[in-house]
PQR file of N, CA, C, O and H, with PARSE charges and radii, in Angstrom:
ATOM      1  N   UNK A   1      13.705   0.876  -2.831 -0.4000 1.5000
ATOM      2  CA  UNK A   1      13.546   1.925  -1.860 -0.0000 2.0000
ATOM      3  C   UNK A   1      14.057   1.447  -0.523  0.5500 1.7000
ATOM      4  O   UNK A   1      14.047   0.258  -0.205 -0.5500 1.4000
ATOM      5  N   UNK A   2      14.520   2.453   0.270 -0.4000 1.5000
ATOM      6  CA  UNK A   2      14.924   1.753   1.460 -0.0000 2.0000
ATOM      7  C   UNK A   2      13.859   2.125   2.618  0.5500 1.7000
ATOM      8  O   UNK A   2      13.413   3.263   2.770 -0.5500 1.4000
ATOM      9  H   UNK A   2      14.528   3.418   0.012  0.4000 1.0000
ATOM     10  N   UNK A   3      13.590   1.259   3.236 -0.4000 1.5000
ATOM     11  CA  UNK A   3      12.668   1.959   4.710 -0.0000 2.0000
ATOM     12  C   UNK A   3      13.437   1.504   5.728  0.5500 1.7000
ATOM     13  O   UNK A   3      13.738   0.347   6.018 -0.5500 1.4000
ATOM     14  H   UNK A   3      13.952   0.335   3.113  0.4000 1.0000
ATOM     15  N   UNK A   4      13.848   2.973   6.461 -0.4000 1.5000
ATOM     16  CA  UNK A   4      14.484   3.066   7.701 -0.0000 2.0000
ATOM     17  C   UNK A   4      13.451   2.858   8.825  0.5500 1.7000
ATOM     18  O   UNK A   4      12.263   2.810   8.508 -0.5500 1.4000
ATOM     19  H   UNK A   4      13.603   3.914   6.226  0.4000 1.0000
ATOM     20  N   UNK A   5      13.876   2.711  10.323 -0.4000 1.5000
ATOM     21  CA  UNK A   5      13.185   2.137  11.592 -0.0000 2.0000
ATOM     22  C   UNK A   5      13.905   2.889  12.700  0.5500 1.7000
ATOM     23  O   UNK A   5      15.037   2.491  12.976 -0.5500 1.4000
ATOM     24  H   UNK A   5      14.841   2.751  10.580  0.4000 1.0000
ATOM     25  N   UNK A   6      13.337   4.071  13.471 -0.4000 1.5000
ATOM     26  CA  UNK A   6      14.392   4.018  14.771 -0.0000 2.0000
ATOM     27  C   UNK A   6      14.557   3.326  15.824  0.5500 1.7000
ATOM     28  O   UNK A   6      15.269   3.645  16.776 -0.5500 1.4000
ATOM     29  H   UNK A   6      12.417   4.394  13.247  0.4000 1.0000
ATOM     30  N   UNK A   7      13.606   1.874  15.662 -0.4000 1.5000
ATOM     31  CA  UNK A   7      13.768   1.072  16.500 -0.0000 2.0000
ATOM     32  C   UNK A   7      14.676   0.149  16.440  0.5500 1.7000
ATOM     33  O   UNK A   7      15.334  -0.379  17.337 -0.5500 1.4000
ATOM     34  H   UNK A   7      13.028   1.614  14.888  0.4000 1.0000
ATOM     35  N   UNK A   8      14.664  -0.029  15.152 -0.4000 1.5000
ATOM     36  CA  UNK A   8      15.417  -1.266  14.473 -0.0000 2.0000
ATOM     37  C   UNK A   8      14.423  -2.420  14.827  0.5500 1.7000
ATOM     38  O   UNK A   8      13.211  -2.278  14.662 -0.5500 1.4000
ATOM     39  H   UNK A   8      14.130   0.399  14.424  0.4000 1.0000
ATOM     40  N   UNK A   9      15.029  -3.675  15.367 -0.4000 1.5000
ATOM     41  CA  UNK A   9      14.635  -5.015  15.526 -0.0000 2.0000
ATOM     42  C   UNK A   9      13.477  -5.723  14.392  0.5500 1.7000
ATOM     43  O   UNK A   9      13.435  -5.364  13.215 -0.5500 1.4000
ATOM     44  H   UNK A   9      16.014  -3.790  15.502  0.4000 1.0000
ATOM     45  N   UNK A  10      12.800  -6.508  14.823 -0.4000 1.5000
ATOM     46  CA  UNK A  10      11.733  -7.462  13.742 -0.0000 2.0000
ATOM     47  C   UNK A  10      10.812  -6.472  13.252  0.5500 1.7000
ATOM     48  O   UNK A  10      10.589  -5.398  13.811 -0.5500 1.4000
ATOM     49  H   UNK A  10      12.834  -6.800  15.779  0.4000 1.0000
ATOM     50  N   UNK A  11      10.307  -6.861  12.226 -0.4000 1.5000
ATOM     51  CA  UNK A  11       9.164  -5.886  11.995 -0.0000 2.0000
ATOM     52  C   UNK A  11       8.117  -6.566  10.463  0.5500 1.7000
ATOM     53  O   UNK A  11       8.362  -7.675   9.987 -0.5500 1.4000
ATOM     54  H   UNK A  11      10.489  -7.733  11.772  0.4000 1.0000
ATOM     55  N   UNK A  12       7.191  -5.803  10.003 -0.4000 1.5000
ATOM     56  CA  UNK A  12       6.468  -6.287   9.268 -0.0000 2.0000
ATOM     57  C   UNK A  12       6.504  -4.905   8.482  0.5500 1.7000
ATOM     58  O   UNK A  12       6.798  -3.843   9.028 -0.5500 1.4000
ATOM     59  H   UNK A  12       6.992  -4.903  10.390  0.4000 1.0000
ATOM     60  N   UNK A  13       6.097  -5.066   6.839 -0.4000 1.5000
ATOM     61  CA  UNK A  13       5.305  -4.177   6.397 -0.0000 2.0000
ATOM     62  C   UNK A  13       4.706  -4.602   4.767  0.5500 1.7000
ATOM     63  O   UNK A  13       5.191  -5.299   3.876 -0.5500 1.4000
ATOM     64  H   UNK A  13       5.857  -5.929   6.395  0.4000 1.0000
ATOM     65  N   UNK A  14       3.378  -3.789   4.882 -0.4000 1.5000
ATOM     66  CA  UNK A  14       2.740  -4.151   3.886 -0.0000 2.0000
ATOM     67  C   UNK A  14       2.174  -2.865   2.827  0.5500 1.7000
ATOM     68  O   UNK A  14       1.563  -1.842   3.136 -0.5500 1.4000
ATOM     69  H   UNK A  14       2.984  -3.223   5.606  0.4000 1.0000
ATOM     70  N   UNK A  15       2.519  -3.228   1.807 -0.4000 1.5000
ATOM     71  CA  UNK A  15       2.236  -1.965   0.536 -0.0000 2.0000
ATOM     72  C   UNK A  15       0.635  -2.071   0.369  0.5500 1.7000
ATOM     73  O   UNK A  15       0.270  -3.240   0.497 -0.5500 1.4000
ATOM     74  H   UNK A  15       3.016  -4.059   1.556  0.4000 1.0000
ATOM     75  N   UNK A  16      -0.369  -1.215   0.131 -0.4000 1.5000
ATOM     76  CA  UNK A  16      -1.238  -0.623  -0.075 -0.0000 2.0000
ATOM     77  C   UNK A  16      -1.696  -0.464  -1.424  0.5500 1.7000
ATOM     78  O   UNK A  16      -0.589  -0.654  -1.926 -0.5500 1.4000
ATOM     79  H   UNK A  16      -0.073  -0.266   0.027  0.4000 1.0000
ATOM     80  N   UNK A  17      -2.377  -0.286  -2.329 -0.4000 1.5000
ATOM     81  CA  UNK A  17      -2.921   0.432  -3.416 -0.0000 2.0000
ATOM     82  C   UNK A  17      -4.025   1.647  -2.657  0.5500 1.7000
ATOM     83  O   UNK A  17      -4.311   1.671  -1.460 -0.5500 1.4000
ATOM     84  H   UNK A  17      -3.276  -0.132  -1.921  0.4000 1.0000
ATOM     85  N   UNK A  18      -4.457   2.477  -3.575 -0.4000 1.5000
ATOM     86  CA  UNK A  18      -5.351   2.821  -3.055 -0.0000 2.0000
ATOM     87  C   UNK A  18      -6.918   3.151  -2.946  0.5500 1.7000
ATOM     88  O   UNK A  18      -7.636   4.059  -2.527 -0.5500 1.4000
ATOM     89  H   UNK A  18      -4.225   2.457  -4.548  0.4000 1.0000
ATOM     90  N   UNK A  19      -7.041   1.881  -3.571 -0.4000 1.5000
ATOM     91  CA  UNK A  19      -8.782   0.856  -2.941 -0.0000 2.0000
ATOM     92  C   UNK A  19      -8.175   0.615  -1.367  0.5500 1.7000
ATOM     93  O   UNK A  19      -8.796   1.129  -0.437 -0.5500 1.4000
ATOM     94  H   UNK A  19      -6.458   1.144  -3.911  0.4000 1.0000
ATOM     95  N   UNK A  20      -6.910  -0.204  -1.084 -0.4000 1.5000
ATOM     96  CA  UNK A  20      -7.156  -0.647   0.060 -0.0000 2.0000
ATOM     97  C   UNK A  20      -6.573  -2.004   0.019  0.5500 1.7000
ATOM     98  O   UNK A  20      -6.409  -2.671   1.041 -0.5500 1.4000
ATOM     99  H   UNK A  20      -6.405  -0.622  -1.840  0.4000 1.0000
ATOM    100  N   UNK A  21      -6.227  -2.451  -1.294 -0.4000 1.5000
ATOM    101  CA  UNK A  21      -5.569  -4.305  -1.765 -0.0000 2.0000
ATOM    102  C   UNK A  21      -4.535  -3.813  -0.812  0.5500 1.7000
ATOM    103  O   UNK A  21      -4.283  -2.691  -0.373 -0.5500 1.4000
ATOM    104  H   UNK A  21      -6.360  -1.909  -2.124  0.4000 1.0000
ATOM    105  N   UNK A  22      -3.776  -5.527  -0.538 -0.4000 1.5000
ATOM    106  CA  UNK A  22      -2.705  -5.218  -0.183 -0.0000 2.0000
ATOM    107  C   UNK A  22      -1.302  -5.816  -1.619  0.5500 1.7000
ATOM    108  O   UNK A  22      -1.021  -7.006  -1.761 -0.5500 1.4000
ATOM    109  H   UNK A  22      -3.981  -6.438  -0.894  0.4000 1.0000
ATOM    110  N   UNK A  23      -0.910  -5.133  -2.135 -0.4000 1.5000
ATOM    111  CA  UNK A  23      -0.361  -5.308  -3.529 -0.0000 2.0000
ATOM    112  C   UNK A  23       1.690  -6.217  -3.239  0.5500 1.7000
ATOM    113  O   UNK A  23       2.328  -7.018  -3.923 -0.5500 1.4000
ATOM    114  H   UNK A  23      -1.139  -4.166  -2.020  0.4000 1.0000
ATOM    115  N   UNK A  24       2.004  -5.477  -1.881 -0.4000 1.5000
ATOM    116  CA  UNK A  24       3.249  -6.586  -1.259 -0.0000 2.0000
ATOM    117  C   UNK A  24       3.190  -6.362   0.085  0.5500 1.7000
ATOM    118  O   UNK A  24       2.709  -5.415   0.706 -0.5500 1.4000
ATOM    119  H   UNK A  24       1.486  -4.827  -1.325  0.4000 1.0000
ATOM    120  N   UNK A  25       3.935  -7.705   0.588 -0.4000 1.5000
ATOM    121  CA  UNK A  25       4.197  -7.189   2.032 -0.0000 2.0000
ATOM    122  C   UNK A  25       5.176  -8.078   2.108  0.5500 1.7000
ATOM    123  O   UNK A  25       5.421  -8.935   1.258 -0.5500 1.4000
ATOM    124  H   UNK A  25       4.325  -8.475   0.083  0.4000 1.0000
ATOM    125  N   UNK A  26       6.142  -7.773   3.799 -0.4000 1.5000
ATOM    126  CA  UNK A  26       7.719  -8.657   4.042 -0.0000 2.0000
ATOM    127  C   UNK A  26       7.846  -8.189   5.403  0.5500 1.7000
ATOM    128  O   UNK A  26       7.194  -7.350   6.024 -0.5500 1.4000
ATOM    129  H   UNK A  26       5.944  -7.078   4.489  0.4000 1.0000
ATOM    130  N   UNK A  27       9.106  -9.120   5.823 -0.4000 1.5000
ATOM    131  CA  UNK A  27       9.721  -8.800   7.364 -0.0000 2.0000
ATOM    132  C   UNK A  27      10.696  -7.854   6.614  0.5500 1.7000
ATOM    133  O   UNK A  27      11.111  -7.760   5.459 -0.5500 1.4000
ATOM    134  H   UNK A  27       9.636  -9.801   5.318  0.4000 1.0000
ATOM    135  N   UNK A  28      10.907  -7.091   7.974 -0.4000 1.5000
ATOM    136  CA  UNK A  28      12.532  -6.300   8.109 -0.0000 2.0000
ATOM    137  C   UNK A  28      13.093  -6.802   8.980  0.5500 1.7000
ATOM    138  O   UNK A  28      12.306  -7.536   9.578 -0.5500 1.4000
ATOM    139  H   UNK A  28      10.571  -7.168   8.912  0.4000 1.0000
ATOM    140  N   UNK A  29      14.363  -6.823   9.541 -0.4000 1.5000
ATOM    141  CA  UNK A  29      15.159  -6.279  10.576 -0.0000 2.0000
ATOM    142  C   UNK A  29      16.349  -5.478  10.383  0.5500 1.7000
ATOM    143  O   UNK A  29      16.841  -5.156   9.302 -0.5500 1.4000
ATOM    144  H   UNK A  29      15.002  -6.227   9.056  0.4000 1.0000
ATOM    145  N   UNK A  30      16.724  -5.216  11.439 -0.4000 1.5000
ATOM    146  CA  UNK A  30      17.357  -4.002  11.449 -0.0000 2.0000
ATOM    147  C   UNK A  30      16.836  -2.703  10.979  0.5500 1.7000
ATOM    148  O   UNK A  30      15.881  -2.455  10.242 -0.5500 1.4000
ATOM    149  H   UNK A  30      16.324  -5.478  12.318  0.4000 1.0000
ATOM    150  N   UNK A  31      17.862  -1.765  11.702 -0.4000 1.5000
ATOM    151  CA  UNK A  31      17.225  -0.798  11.339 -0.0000 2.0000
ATOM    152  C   UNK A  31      17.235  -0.067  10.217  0.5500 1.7000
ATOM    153  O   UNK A  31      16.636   1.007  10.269 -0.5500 1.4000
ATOM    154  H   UNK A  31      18.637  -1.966  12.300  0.4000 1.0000
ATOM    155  N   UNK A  32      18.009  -0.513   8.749 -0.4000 1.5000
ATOM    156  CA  UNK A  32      17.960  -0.063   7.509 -0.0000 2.0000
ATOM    157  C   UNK A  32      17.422  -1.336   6.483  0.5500 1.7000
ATOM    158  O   UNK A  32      18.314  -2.163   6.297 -0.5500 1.4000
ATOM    159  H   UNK A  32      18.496  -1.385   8.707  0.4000 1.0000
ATOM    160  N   UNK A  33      16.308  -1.601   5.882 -0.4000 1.5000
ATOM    161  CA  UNK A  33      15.863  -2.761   5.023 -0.0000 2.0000
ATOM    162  C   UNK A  33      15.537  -1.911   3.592  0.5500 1.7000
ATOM    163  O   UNK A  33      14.857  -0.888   3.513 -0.5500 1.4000
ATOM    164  H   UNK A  33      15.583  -0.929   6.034  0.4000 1.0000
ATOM    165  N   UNK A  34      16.326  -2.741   2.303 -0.4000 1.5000
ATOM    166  CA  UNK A  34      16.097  -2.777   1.016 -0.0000 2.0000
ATOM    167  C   UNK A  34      14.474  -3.282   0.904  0.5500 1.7000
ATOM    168  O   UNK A  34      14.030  -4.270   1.488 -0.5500 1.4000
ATOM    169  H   UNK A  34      16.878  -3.572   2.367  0.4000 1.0000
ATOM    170  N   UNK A  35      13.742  -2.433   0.076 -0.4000 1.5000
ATOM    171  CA  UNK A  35      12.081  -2.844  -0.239 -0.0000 2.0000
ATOM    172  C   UNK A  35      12.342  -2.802  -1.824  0.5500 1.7000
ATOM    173  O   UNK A  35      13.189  -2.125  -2.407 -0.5500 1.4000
ATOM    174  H   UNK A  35      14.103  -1.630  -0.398  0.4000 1.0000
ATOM    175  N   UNK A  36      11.373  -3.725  -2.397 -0.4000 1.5000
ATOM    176  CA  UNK A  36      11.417  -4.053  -3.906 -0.0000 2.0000
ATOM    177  C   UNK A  36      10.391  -3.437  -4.503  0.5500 1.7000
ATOM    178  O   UNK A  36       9.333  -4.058  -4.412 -0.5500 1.4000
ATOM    179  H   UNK A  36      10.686  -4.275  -1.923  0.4000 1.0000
ATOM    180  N   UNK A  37      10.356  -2.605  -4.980 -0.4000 1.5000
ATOM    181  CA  UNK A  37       9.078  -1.924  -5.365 -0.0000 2.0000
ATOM    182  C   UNK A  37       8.823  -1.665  -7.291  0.5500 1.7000
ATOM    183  O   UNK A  37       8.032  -1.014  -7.973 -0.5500 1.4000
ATOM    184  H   UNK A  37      11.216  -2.100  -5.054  0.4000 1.0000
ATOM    185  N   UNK A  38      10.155  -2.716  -7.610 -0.4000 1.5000
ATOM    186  CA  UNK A  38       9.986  -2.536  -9.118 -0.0000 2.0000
ATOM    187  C   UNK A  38       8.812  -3.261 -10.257  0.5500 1.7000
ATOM    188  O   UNK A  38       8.639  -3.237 -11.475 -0.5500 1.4000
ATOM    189  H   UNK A  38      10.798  -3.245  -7.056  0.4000 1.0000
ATOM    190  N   UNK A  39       8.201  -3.851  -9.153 -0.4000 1.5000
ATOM    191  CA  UNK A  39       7.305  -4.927 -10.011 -0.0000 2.0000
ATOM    192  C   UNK A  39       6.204  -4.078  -9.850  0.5500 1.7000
ATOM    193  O   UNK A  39       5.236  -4.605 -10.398 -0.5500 1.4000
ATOM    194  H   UNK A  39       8.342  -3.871  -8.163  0.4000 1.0000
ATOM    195  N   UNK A  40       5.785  -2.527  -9.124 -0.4000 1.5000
ATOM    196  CA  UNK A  40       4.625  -2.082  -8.696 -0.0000 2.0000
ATOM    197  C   UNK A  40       4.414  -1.197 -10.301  0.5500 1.7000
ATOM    198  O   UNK A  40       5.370  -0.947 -11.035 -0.5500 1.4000
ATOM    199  H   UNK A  40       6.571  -2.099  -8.679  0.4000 1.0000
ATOM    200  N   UNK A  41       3.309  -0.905 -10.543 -0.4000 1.5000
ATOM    201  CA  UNK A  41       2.817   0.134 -12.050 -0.0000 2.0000
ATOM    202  C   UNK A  41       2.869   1.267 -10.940  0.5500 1.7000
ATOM    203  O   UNK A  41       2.662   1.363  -9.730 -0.5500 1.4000
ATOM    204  H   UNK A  41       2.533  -1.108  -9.946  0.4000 1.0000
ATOM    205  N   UNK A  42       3.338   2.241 -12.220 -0.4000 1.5000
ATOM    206  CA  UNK A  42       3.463   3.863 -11.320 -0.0000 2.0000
ATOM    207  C   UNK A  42       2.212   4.453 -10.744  0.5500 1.7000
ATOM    208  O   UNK A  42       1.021   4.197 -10.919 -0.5500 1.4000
ATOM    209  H   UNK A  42       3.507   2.163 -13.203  0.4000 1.0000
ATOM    210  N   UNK A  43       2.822   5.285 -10.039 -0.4000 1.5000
ATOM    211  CA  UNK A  43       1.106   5.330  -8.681 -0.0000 2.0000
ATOM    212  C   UNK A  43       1.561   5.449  -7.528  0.5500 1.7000
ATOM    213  O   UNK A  43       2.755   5.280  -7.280 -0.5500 1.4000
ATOM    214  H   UNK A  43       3.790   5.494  -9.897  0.4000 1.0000
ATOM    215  N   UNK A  44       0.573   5.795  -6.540 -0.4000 1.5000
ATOM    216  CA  UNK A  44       0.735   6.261  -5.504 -0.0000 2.0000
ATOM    217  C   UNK A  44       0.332   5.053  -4.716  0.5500 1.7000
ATOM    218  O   UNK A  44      -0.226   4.285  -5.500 -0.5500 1.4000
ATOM    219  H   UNK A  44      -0.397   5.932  -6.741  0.4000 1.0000
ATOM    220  N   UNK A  45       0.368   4.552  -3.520 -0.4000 1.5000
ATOM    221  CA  UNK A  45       0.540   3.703  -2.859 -0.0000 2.0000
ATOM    222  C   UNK A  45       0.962   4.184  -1.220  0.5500 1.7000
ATOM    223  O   UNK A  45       1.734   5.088  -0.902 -0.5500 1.4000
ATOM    224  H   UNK A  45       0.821   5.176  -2.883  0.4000 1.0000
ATOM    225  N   UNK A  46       0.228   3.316  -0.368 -0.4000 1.5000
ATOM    226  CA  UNK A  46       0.501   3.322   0.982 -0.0000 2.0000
ATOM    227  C   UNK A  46       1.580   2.432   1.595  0.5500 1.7000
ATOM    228  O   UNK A  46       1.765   1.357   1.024 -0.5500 1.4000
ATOM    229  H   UNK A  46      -0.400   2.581  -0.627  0.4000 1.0000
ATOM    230  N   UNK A  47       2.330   2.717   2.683 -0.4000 1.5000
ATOM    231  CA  UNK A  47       2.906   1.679   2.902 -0.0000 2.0000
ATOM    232  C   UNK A  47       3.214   1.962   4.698  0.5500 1.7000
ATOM    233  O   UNK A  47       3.776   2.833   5.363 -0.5500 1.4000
ATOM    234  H   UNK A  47       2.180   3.590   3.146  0.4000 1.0000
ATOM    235  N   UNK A  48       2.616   0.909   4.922 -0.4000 1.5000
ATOM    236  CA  UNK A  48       2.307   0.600   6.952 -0.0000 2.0000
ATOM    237  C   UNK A  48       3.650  -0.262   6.967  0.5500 1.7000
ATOM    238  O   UNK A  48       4.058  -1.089   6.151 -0.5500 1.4000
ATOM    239  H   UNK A  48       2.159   0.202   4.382  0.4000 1.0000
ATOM    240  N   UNK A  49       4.270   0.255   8.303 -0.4000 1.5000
ATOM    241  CA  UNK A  49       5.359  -0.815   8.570 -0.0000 2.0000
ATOM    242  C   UNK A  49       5.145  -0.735  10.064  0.5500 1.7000
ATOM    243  O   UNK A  49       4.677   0.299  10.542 -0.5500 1.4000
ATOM    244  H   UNK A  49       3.939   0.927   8.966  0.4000 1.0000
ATOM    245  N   UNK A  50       5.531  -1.997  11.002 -0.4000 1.5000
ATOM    246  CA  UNK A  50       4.927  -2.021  12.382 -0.0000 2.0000
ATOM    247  C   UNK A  50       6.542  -2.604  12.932  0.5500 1.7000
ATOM    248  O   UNK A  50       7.128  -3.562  12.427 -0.5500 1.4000
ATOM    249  H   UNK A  50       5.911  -2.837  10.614  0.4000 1.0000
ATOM    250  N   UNK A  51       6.880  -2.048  13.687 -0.4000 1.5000
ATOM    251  CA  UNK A  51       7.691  -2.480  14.326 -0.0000 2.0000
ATOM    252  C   UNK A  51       7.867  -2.603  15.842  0.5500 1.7000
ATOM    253  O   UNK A  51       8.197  -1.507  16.295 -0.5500 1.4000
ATOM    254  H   UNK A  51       6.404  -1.270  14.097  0.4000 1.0000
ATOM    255  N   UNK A  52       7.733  -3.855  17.102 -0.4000 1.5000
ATOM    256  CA  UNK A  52       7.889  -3.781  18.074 -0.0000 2.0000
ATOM    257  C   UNK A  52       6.658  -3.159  18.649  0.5500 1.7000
ATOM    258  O   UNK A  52       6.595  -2.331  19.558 -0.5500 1.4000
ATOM    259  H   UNK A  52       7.465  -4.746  16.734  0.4000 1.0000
ATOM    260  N   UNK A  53       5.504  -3.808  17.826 -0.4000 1.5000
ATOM    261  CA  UNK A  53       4.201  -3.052  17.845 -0.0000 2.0000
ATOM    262  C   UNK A  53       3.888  -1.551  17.901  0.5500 1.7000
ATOM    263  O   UNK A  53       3.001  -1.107  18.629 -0.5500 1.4000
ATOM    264  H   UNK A  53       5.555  -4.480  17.087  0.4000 1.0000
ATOM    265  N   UNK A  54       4.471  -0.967  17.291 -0.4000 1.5000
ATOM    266  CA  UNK A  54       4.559   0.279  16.480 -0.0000 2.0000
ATOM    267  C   UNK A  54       4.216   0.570  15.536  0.5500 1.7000
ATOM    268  O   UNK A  54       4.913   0.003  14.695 -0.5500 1.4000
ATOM    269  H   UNK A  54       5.191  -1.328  16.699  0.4000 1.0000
ATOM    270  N   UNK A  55       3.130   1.470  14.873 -0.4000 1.5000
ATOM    271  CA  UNK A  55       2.731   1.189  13.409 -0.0000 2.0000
ATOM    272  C   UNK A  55       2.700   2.432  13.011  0.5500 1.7000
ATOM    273  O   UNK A  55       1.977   3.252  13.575 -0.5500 1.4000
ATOM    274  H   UNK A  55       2.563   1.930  15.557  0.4000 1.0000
ATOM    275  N   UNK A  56       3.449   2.732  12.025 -0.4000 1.5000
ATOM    276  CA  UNK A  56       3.025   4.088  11.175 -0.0000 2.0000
ATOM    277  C   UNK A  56       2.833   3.597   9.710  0.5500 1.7000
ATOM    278  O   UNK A  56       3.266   2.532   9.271 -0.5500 1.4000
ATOM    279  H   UNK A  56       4.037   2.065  11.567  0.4000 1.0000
ATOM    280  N   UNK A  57       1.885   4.837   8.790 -0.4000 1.5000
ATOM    281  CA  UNK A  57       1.528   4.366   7.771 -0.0000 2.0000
ATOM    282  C   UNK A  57       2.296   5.846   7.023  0.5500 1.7000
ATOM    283  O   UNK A  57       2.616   6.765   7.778 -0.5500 1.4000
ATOM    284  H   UNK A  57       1.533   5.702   9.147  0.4000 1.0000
ATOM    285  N   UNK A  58       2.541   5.964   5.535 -0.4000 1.5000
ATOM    286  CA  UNK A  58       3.404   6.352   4.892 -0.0000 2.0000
ATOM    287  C   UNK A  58       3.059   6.441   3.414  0.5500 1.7000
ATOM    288  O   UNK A  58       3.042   5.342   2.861 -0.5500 1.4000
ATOM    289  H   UNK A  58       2.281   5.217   4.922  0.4000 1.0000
ATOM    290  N   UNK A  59       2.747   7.607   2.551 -0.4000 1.5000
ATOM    291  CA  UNK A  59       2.730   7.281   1.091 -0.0000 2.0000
ATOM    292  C   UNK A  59       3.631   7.317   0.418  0.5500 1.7000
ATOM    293  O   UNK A  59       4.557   8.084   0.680 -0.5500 1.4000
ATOM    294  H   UNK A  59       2.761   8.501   3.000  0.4000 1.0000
ATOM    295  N   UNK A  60       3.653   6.613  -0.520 -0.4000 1.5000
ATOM    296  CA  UNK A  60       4.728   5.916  -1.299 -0.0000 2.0000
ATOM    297  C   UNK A  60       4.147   6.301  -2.523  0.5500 1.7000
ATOM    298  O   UNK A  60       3.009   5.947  -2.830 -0.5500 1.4000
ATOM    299  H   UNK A  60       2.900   5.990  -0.733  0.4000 1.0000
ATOM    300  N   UNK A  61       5.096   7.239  -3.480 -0.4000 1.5000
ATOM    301  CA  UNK A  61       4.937   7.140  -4.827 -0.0000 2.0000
ATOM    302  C   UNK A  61       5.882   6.576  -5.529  0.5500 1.7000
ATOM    303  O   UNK A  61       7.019   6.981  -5.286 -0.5500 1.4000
ATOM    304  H   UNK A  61       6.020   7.527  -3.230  0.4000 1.0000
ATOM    305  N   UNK A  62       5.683   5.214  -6.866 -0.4000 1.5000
ATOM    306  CA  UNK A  62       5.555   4.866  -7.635 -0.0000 2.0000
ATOM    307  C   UNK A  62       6.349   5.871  -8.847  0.5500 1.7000
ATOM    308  O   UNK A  62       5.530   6.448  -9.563 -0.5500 1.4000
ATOM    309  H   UNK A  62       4.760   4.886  -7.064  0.4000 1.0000
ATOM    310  N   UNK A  63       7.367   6.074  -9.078 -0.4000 1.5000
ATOM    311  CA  UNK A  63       7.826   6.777 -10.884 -0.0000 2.0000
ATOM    312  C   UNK A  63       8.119   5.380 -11.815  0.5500 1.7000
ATOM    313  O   UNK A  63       8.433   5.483 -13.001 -0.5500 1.4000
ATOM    314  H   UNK A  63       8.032   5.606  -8.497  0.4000 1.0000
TER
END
């Protein structure tokens, strides 16, 4: 999956289940980053990415 940034620069983000685990997390930069999401079981999932102390959170489904 790709997660875009309109900030671009450093950033963090971390995948969710939804108890609340945190199941992956990684740096980005720039403002277009490849995410690996093939090792996840299908499902719905959260995913927070913070950039430049910016944080939005995001659901992510799993096929």
């Amino acid at each position: 999956m790709t997660l875009e940034s309109l900030r671009g620069g450093a950033g963090h983000y971390t995948i969710f289940d939804l108890i609340g685990k945190s199941v992956a997390q990684g740096n980005t930069t720039g403002v277009r980053n490849e995410l690996s999401v093939g090792h996840l079981p299908k499902g719905m999932y959260l995913l927070r990415s913070e950039t430049e102390g910016k944080a939005a959170v995001k659901k992510l489904v799993v096929e």
